[in-house]
N, C-alpha and C positions, 0 to 999 in steps of 0.2 A: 865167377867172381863172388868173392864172400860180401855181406853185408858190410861189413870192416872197410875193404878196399873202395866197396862202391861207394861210400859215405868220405872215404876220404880223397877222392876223386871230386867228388861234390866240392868238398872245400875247397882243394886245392885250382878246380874251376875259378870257383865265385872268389880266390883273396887274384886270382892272376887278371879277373874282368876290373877290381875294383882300384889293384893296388896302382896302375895310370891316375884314377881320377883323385887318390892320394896323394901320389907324389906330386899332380898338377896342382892341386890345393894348398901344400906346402911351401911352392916357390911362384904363386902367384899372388901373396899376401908379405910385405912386411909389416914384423913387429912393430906395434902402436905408436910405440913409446920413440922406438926412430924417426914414424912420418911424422907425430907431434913435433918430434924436436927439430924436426929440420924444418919444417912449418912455422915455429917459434922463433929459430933463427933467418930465417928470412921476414917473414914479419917485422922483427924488431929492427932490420935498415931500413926497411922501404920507408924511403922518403916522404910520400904519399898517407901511408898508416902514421907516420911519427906527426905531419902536421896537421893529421886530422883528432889523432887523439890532442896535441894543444890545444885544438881550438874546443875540442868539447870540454876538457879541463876548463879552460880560459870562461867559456860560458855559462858554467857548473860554478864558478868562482862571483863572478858576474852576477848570477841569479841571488846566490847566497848571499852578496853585499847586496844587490835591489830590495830584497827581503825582508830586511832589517831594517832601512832608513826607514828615519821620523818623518812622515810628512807634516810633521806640526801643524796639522786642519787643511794642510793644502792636498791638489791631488798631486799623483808623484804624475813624473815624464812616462813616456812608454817605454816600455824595456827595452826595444827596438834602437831609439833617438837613446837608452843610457847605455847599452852595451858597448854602441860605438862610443859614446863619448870616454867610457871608463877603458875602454882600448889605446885611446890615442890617450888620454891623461896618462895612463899606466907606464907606457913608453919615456912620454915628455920626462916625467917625473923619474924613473929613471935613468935617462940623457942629464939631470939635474937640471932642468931648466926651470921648474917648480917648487920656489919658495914657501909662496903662501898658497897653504894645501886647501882650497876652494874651487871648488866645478862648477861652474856657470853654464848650464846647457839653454840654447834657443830652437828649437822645433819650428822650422817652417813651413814644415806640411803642415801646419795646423793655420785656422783664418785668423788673419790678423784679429780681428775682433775678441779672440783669447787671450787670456795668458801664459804666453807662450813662453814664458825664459825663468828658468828653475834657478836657485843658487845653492848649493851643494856644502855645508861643509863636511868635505871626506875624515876628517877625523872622529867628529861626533857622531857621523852618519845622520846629519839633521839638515832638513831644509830649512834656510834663513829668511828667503826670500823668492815672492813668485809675482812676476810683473808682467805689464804687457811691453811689447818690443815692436821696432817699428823696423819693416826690410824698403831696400830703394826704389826710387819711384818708377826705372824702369825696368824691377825685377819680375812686376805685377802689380794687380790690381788688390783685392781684397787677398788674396791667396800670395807669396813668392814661387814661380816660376821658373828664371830667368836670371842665370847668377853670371857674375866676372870677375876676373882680377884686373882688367883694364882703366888705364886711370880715364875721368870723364865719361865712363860709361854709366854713373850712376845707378848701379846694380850690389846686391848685396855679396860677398864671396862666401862661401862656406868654408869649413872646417874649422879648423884647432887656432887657437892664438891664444899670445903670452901678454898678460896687459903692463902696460908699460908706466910710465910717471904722469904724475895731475897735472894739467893744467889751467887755465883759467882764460874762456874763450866768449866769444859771442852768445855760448850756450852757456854762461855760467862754467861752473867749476867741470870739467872733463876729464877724460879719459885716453890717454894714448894705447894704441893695440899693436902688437908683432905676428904677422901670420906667419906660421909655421912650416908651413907645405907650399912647396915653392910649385910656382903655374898655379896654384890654386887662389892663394889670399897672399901672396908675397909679399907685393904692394901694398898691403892695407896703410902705412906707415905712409908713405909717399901719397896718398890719395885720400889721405886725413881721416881716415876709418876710425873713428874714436867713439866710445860712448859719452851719450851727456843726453840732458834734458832738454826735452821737447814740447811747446803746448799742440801741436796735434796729435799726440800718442796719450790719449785721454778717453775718459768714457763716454764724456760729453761730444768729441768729435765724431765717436764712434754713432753714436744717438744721430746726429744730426746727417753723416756722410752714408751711413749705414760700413764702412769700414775704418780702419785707423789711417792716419796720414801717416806720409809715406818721407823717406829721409832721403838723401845724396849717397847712400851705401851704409852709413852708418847704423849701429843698432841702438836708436836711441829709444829713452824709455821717458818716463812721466817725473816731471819736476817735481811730485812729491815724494818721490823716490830716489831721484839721481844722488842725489848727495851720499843717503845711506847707502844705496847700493857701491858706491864709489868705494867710498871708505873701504867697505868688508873687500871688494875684489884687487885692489890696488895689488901693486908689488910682486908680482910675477904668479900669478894664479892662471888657473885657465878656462877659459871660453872655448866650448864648441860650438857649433852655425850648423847645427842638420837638419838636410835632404833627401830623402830616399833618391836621391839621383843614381841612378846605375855610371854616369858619366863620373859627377866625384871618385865613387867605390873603385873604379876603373885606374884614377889616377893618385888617388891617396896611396902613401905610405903608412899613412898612422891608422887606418882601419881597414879589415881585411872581409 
């Protein structure tokens, strides 16, 4: 065997050892740009990815409005108690239920003995007003615990309401309220949920009880406040009542 032949023996070995793990190589890969794209278009039904990317949108939108409000010397609410409130406002107010563009949020994780109720105006992005608020006497103690929508049960309800027309009560000049979210606060109207002024939701009560006194379910606040506060929220604005309650989140529509 010449040189020639035996060298070309050699090759002709090593292309017939290799060309299997070739041709396996070639049809064990497809092109990029196919799995991308099928990848892409599955992605873009899944139901799951579309309403996860809303909500991070939604919260990205959310942060950027929290960001910018004026707290004019107050501190703001926590992002937490405004995300949801700017959830279910966002809704309402597209349903048109939201005249007068005002957010009144109440925090009731926090001790009565704060100031726990922000007032919002969403167009200037400035806060108006920041008061202390009073939950029912059998929601809890210093703390709200323990909510209902049951009339006579003397507890506060959470979530979303629409406030309604003044009028002129035992508490002075008052507030009628529409709960939004039915099982939750339906009732508030039927069980006289109103805001209005109160002498135990004071600094002085607080001083002397070591908490604030406590209402019939209403969210009442301090007679030197009630009137202003009245005024600016009237006429279909919205109130929300947050709880980190997992039971609410469970049963609300207007926050997710």
């Amino acid at each position: 065997m010449t040189i020639h032949n035996y060298n070309t023996t050699i090759t002709l070995t090593m292309i017939y050892r290799i060309l299997p793990l070739i041709i396996f190589c070639i049809f064990s890969f497809k092109p990029l740009h196919y799995s991308d794209s099928r990848k892409h278009n599955f992605n873009s039904t899944d139901p799951k990815l579309i309403a996860a990317n809303a909500k991070a949108n939604f919260e990205a939108k959310s942060k950027s409005f929290y960001t910018v409000i004026d707290a004019n010397g107050f501190t703001l609410p926590t992002f937490e108690s405004f995300l949801a409130a700017f959830e279910g406002y966002e809704q309402l107010k597209q349903q048109g239920k939201i005249e007068n563009e005002i957010l009144t949020i109440v925090d009731f994780s926090l001790s009565s003995t704060q100031e726990r109720m922000w007032v919002i105006d969403m167009k200037t992005q400035k806060v108006i007003l920041k008061s202390l608020v009073s939950h029912g006497r059998n929601s809890g103690s210093e703390y709200a615990t323990d909510f209902s929508n049951e009339n006579e049960s003397y507890k506060s309800s959470l979530g979303f309401y629409i406030t309604g027309e003044t009028y002129t009560g035992k508490h002075g000049l008052s507030l009628r309220l529409d709960g939004m979210e039915y099982g939750i606060n339906h009732n508030a109207r039927s069980r006289a949920v109103v805001v209005h002024g109160a002498d135990y939701v004071s600094k002085s009560f607080i001083k002397n009880t070591g908490r604030l006194g406590r209402s019939q379910g209403c969210p009442a606040v301090p007679y030197e406040v009630h009137k202003e506060l009245i005024e600016t929220i009237k006429g279909k604005s919205c109130i929300f009542i947050y709880h980190p309650s997992r039971t609410y989140v469970a049963k609300s529509k207007l926050v997710s």
